[in-house]
C-alpha positions as CSV (number, residue, x, y, z in Angstrom):
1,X,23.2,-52.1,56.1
2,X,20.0,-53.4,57.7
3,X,20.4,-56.9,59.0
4,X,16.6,-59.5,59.5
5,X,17.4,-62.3,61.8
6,X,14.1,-65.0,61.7
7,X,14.0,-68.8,62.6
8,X,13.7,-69.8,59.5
9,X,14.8,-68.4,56.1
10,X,13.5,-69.2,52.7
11,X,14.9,-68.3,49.5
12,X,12.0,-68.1,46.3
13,X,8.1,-67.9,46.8
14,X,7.2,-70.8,44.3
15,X,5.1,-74.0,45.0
16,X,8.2,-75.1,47.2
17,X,9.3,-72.1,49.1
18,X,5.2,-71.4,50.1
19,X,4.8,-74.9,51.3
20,X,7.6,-74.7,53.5
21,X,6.5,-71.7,54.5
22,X,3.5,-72.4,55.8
23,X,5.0,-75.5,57.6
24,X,8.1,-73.8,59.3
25,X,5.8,-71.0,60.5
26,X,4.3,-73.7,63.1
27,X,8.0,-74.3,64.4
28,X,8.9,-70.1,64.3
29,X,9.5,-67.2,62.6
30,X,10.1,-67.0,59.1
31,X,11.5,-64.5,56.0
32,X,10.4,-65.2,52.1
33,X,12.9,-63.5,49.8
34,X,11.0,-63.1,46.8
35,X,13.2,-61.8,43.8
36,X,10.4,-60.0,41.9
37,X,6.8,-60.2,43.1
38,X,4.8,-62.7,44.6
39,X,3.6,-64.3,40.9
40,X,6.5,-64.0,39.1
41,X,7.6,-67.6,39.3
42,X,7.6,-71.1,37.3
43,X,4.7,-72.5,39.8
44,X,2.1,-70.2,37.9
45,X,2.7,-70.8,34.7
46,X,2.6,-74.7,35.4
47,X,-0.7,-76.2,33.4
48,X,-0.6,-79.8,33.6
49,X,-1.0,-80.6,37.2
50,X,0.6,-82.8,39.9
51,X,1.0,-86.7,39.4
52,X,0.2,-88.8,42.5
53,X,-2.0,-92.4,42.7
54,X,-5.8,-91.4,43.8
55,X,-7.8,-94.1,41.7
56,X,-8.6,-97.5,42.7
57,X,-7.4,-98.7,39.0
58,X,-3.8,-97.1,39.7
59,X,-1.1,-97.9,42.4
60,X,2.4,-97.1,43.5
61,X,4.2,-99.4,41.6
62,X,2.9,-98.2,38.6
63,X,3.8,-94.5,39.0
64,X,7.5,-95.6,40.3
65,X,7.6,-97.8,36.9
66,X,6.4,-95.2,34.6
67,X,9.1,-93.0,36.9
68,X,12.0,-95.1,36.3
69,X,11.2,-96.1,32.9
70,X,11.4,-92.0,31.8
71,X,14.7,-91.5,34.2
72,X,16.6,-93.8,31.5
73,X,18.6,-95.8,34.5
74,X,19.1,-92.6,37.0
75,X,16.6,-92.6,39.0
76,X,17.3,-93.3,42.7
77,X,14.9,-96.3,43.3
78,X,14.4,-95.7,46.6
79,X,13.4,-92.0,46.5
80,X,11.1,-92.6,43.8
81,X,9.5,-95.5,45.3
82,X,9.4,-92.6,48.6
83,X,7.8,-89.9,46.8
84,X,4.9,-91.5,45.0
85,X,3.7,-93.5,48.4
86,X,4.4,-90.1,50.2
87,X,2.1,-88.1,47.0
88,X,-1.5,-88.8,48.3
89,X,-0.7,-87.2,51.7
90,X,0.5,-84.2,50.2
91,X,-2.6,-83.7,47.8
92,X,-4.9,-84.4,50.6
93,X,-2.9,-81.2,52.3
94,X,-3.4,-78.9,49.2
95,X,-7.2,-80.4,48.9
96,X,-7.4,-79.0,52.9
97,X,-5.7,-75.8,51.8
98,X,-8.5,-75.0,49.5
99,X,-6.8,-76.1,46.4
100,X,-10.1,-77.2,43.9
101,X,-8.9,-80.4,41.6
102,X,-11.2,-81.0,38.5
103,X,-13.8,-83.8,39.5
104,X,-16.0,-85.3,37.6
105,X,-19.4,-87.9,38.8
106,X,-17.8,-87.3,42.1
107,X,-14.1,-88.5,41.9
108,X,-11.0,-86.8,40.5
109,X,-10.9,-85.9,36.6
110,X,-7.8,-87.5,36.3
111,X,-5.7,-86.5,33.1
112,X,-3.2,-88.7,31.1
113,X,0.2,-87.5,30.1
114,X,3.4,-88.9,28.3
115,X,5.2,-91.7,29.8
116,X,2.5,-92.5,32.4
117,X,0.4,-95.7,32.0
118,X,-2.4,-95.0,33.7
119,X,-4.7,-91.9,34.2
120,X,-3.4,-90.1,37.5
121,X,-2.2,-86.4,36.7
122,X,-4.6,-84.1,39.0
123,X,-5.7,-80.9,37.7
124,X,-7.3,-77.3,38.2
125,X,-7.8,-77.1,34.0
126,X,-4.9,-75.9,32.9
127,X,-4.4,-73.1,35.7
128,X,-3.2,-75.8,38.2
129,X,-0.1,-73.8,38.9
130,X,-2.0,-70.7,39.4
131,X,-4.4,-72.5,41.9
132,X,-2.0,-74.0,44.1
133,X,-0.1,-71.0,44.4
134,X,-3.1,-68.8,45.4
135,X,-4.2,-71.1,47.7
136,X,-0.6,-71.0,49.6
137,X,-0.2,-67.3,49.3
138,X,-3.7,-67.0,51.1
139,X,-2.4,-69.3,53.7
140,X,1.1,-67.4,54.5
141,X,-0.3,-64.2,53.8
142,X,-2.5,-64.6,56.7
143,X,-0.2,-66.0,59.1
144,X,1.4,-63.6,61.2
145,X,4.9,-65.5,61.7
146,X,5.4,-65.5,58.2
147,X,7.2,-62.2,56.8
148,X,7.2,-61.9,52.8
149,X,10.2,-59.6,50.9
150,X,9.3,-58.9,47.4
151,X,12.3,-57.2,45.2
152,X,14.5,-58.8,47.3
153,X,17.0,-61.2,45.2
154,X,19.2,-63.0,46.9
155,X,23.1,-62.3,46.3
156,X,25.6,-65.2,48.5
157,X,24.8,-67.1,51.7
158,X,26.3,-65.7,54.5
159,X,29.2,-68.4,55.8
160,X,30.9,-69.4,59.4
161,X,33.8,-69.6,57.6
162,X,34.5,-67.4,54.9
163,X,37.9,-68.8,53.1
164,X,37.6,-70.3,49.8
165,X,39.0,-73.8,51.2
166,X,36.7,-74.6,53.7
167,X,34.3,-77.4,52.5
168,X,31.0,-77.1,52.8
169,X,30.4,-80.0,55.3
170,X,32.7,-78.5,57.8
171,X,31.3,-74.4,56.8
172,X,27.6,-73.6,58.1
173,X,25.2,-71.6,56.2
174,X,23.8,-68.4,58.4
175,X,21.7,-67.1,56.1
176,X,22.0,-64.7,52.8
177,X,22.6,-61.2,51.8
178,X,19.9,-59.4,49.4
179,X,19.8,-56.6,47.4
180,X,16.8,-54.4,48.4
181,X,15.5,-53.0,44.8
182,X,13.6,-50.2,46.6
183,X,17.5,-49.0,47.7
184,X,19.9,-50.6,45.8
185,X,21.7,-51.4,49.4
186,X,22.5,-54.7,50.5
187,X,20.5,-56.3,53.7
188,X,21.3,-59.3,55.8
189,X,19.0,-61.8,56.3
190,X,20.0,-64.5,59.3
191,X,18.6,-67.7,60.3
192,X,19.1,-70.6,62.4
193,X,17.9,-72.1,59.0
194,X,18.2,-71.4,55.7
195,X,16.1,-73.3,52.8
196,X,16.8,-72.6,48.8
197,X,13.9,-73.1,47.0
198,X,14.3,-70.8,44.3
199,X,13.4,-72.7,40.9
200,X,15.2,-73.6,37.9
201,X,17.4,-72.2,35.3
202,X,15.8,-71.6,32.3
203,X,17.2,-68.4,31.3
204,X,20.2,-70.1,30.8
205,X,18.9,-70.9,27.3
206,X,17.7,-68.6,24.6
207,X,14.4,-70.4,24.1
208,X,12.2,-71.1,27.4
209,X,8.8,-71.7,28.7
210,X,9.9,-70.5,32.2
211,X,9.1,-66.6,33.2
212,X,12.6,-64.3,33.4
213,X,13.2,-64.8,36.9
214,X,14.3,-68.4,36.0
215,X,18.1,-67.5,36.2
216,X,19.2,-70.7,38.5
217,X,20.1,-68.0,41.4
218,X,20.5,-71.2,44.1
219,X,21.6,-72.8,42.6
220,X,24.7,-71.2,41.4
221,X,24.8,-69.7,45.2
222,X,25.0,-73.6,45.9
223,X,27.9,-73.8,43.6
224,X,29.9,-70.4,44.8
225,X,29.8,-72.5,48.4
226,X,31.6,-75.1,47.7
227,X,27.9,-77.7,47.0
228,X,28.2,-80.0,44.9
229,X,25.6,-79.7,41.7
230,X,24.2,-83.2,40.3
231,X,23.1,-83.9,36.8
232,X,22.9,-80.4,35.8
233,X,23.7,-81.9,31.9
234,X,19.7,-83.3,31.9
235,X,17.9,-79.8,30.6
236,X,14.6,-80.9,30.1
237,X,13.0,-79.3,26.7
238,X,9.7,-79.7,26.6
239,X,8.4,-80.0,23.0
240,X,5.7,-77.9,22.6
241,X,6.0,-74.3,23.7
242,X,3.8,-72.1,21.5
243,X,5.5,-70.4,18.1
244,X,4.2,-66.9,17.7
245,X,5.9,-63.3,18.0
246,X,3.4,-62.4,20.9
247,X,3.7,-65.2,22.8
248,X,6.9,-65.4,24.8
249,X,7.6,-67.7,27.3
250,X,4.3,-69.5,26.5
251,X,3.4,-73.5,27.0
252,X,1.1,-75.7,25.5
253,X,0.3,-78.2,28.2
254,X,1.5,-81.7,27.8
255,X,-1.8,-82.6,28.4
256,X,-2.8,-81.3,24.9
257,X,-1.1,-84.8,23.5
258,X,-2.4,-86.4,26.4
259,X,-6.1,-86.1,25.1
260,X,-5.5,-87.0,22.1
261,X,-3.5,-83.9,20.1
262,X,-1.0,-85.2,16.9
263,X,2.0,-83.6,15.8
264,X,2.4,-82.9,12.2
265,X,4.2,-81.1,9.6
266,X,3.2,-77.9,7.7
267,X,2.1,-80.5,5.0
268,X,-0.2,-82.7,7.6
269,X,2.3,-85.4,7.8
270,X,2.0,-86.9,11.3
271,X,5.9,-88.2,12.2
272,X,5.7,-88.9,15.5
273,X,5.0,-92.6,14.9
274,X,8.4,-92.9,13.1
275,X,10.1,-92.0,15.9
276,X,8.5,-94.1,18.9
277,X,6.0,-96.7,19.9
278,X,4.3,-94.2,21.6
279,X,4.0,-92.0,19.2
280,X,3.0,-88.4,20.5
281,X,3.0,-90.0,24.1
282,X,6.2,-90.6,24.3
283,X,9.0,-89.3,26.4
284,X,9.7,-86.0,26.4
285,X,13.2,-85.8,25.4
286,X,12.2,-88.3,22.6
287,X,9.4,-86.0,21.4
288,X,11.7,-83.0,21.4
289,X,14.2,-84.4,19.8
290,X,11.7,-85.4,17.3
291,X,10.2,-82.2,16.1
292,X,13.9,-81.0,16.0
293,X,14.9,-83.2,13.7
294,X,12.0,-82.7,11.5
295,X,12.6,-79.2,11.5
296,X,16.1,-79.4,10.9
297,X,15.5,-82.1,8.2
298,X,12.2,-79.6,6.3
299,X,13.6,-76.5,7.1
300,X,10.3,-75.4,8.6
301,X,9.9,-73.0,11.2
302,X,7.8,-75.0,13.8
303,X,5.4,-77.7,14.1
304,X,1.7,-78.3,14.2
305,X,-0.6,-79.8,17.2
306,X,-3.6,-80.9,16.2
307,X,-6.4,-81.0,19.0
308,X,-9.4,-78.8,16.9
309,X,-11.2,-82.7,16.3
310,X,-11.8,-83.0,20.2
311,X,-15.0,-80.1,19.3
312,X,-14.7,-76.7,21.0
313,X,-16.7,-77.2,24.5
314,X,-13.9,-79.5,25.2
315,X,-11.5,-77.4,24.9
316,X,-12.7,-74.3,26.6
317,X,-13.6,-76.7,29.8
318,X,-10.2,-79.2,29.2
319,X,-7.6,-76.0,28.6
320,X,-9.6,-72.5,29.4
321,X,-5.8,-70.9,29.5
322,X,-4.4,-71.8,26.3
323,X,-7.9,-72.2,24.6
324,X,-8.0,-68.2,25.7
325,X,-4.3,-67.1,24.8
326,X,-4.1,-68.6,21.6
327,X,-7.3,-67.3,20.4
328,X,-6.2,-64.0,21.6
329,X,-3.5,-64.6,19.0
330,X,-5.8,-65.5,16.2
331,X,-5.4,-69.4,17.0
332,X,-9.0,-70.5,16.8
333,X,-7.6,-74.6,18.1
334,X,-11.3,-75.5,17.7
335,X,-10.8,-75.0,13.8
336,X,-6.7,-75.0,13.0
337,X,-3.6,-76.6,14.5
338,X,-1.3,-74.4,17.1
339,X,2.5,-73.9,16.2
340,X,4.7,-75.2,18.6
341,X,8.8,-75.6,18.7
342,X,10.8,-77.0,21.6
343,X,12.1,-74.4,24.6
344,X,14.1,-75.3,28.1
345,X,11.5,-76.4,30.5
346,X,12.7,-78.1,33.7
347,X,16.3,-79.3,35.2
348,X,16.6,-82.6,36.4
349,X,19.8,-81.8,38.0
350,X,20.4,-79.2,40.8
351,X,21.8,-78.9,44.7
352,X,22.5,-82.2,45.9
353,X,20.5,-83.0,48.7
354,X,19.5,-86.0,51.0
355,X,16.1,-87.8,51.5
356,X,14.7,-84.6,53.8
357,X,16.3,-82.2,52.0
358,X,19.4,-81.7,53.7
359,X,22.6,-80.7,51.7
360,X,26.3,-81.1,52.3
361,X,26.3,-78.1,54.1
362,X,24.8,-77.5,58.1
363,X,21.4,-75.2,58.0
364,X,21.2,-75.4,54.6
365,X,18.4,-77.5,52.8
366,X,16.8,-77.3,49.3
367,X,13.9,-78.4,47.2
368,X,11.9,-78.1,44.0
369,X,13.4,-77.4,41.0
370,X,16.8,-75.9,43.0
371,X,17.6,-79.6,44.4
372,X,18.7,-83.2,43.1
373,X,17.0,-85.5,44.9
374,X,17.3,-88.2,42.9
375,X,13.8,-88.6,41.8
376,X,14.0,-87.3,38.0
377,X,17.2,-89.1,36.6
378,X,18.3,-88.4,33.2
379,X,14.3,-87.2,32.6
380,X,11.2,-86.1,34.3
381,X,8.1,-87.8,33.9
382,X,5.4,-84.8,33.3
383,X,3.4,-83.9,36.4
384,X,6.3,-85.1,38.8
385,X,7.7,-81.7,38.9
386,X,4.8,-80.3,41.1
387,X,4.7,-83.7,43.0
388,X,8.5,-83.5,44.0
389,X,8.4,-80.0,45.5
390,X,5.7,-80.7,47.5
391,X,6.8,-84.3,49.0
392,X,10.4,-82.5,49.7
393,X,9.0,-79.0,50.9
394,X,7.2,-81.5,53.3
395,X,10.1,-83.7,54.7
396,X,12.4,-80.3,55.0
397,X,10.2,-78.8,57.2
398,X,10.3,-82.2,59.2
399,X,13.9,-82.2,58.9
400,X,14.9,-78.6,60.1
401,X,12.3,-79.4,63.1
402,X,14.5,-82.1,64.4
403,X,17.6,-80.8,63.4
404,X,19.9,-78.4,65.6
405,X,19.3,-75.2,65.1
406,X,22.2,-72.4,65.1
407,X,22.8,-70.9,67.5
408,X,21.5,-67.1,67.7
409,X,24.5,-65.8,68.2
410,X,25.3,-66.6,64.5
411,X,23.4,-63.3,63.6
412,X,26.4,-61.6,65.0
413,X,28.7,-63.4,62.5
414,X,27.5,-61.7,59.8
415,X,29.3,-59.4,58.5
416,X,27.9,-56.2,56.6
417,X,28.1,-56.1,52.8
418,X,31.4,-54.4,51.6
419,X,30.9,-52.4,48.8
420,X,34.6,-51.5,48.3
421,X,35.0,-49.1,45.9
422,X,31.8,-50.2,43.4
423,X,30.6,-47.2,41.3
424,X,27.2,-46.9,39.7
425,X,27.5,-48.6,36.3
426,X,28.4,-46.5,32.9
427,X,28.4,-49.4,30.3
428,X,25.1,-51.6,31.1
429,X,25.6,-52.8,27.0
430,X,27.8,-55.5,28.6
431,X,25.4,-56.7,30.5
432,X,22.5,-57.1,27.7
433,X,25.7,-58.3,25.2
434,X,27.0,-60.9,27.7
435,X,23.4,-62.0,28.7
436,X,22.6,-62.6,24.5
437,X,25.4,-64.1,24.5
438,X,25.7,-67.2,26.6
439,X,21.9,-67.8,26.0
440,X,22.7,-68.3,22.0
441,X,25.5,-70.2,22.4
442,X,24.0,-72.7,25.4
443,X,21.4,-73.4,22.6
444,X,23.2,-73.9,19.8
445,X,26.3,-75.7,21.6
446,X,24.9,-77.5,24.5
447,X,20.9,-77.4,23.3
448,X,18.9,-80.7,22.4
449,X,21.9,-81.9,20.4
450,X,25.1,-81.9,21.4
451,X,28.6,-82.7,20.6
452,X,32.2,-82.6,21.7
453,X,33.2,-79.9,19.6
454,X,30.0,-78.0,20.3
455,X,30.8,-78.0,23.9
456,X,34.8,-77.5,23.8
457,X,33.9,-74.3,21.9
458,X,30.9,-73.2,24.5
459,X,33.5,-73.6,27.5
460,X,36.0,-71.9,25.8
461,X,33.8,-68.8,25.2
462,X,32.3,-69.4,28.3
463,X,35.8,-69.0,30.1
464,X,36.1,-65.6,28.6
465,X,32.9,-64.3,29.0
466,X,32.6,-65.4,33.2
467,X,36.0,-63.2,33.2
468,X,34.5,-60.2,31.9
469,X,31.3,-60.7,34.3
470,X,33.9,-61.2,37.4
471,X,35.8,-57.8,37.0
472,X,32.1,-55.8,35.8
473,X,30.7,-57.3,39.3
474,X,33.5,-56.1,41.5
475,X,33.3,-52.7,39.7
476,X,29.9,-51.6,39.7
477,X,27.3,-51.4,42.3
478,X,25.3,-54.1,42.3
479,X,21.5,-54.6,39.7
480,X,19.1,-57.6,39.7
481,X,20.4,-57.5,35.9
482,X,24.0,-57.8,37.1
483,X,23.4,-60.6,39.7
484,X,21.0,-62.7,37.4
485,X,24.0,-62.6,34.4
486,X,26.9,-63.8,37.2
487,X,24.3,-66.8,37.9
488,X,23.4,-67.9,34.3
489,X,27.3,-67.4,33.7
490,X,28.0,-69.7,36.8
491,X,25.8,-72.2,35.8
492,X,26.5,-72.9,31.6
493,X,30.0,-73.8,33.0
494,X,28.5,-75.9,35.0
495,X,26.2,-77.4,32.4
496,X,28.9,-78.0,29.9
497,X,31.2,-80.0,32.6
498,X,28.4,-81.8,33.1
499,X,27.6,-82.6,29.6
500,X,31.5,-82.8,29.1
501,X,31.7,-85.2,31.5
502,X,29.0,-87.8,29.9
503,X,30.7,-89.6,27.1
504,X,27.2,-91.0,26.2
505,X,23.1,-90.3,25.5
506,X,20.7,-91.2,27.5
507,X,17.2,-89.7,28.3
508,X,17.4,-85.9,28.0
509,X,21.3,-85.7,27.1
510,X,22.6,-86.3,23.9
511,X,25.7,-86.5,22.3
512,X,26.4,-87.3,18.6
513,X,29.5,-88.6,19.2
514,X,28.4,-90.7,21.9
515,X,25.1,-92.1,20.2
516,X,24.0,-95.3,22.9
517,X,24.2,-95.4,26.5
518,X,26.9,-97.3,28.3
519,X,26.7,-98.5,31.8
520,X,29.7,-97.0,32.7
521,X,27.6,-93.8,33.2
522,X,25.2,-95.4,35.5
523,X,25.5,-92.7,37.7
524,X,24.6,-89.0,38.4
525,X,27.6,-86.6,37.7
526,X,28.5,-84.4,39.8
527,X,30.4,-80.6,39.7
528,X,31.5,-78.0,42.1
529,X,33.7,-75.0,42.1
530,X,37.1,-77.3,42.7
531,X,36.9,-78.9,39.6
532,X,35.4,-82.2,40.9
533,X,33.2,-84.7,38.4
């Protein structure tokens, strides 16, 4: 087994993990554990763009209204009143890192978006993702301190204290073990500190916008050490991910309905407007909820956005990607509506953490989509996602720099990875059954709608099926496919005690049982592995 020992380690190359990156590497060494390659993540696909105040007509207590308004109650007011005044030093560091917002007569092309009351939603097109992420691959690829593993998914931290019992507050993180494609052997990676910042958990659902490496890996790490996960029952579905055979995983940008796109019916009828004030600018979880009902109520396959009236040099300069891709597709949206259905977007919940990141647990921090800091509630305001990871990559970094390192000794802890008396698999059908499996039913049980008997029969399936997982994964040498199956298993448990747990709706969870919100729930719920809520 071949063991890494750096300062600093970071689990995920996303918008998070390469920010903290670059920032740790001025305090010391530091390993990336990338589980596929360098672009395979959620940050890349992201089209919108990052929210933060940069006009004179805007200001912080606007953003933290629109924030708190879309978190339905849960947001922490604090944090979010933190992260938007924290948001224009952060885009001032991506502006310096060669990142090229959309300007226009000078100043920032600022694009509007649902839920926000003012234009302030910065923007690279609709390849903002894409843009950021270049520009912080260019910046750690260069730097010498900073060592990148691609193909190296990350398996279970490595612990002090290995029983079962020990809490995590009195346990330390020492880093994680990996499983080196190239080989199929295990590796240690150490630290004096370890940061998960590994995305979401979209995969967990059979319908997503995020890219198949989406499969919640920290955080069900998180949960296998004893962390407490918050809010994981608020699965954000955004409402408009393209509906055609060739187009998996694909979004159409919330900024679409931002500039002015309706929703309609196969027929033309526009519904939206029956459903909210707002109308297409609503919430998302009101949106989504919308079209589902629609569809459920017409029996139609999908719905139609409507953008082809803002005239077609507007939409190749506004949205170049999906302008492109859909027309690829025979989707001319200069002359016809796109079809678009609802798919799993973006957890609100995640690894509990503190204002800089910190969790429960000593050397271990976490941010982006892997974390709970408090800032989404029970739903995200678009263009917050990007904003978060960056304001929380940011106050990590300051966080592991005044915080006590391990000591380096606590390489020596490790222990190398037993593989017992694992055999290369001979039934990999269980594997592709299993991961079909939980994916269908955490849509149709414990999707956009939800109800007590929906999610008594999920966990009972889900009981059966994490049994069958256990014994494969002690008997078999380990895959990526293997490991990504125990962590979408690990966290639809988790989901439905979450969801269990709410006896009410509000913002992204719904319950038809439970049809208003009740301040008894005023309050984030919380699971780990010993049962507590």
């Amino acid at each position: 087994m071949k063991a890494n020992h750096s300062d600093f380690l970071v689990l995920g190359g996303g918008l998070a993990g390469l920010m903290l990156s670059e920032k740790l590497s001025r305090l010391g060494t530091v390993s990336v554990l990338v589980k596929r390659d360098l672009r395979t993540c959620s940050t890349g696909l992201a089209q919108g763009g990052i929210a933060a105040v940069t006009a004179a007509a805007d200001s912080f207590e606007r953003h933290a209204e629109d924030t708190l308004k879309a978190g339905a109650g849960l947001c922490d007011r604090d944090i979010v009143r933190m992260t938007v005044r924290e948001g224009p030093a952060r885009v001032k560091e991506l502006l310096e890192l060669g990142v090229k917002f959309n300007r226009k007569d000078g100043d920032f092309d600022l694009g509007l978006e649902g839920g926000h009351s003012a234009r302030r939603v910065l923007h690279c097109g609709d390849y903002t993702g894409r843009d950021i992420q270049e520009a912080l691959l260019a910046a750690c690829s260069r730097n010498k301190r900073v060592r990148i593993y691609e193909r190296h998914p990350a398996i279970d931290f490595i612990l002090e204290e290995k029983a079962h019992s020990c809490r995590p507050a009195s346990n330390r993180c020492l880093g994680a073990y990996a499983l080196d494609e190239s080989t199929g052997r295990v590796e240690t990676f150490t630290a004096g500190r370890t940061f998960l910042a590994s995305g979401g958990a979209g995969k967990v659902y059979r319908y997503t916008s995020n890219p198949d490496t989406a499969t919640g890996d920290g955080m069900a790490m998180a949960w296998r050490a004893g962390l407490d996960l918050a809010n994981m029952e608020f699965v954000q579905f955004h409402p408009t991910c393209l509906y055609h055979p060739q187009a998996k995983s694909f979004l159409i940008s919330e900024a679409v309905r931002g500039e002015g796109g309706l929703l309609r019916l196969a027929d033309g009828d526009r519904f939206m407007p029956r459903y909210h004030k707002d109308a297409e600018l609503a919430p998302r979880d009101i949106v989504a909820r919308a079209i589902d009902a629609e569809l459920k109520r017409t029996g139609q396959d999908c719905a139609w956005l409507d953008i082809s009236f803002k005239g077609r040099t507007f939409l190749k300069k506004r949205f170049p990607q999906i302008y492109a891709r859909c027309l690829e597709l025979g989707i001319d949206i200069a002359r016809s509506p796109i079809p678009v259905v609802p798919a799993t977007h973006f957890f609100c919940g995640g690894v509990r953490v503190d204002r800089d990141g910190r969790t429960a647990m000593p050397g271990l921090y976490a941010a982006g989509e892997t974390a709970y800091t408090g800032l989404h509630g029970a739903n995200r305001l678009a263009s917050n996602s990007l904003l978060e990871a960056c304001v929380f990559a940011h106050r990590a970094a300051e966080a592991a720099a005044a915080d006590r390192p391990g000591s380096p000794r606590t390489a020596g802890k490790a222990e190398a990875w037993n593989y017992g008396d694992a055999r290369p698999s001979d039934e990999a059908v269980i594997i592709s059954h299993n991961w079909e499996e939980i994916r269908t039913l955490m849509w149709n049980y414990v999707g956009i709608v939800r109800s007590d008997k929906r999610l008594e029969r999920a966990r009972r399936r889900i009981e059966i099926i994490s049994g069958e997982i256990l014994r494969y994964y002690w008997d078999f040498l380990l895959t990526t496919d293997l490991l990504e199956l125990r962590n979408i298993a690990c966290l639809a448990g988790a989901i439905i005690d979450s969801a269990s747990a709410r006896k009410e709706s509000r913002g992204l969870h719904f319950n038809i049982d439970y049809p208003e919100a009740s301040d008894k729930f005023l309050r984030p719920t919380a699971v780990n592995r010993y049962g507590g809520r």
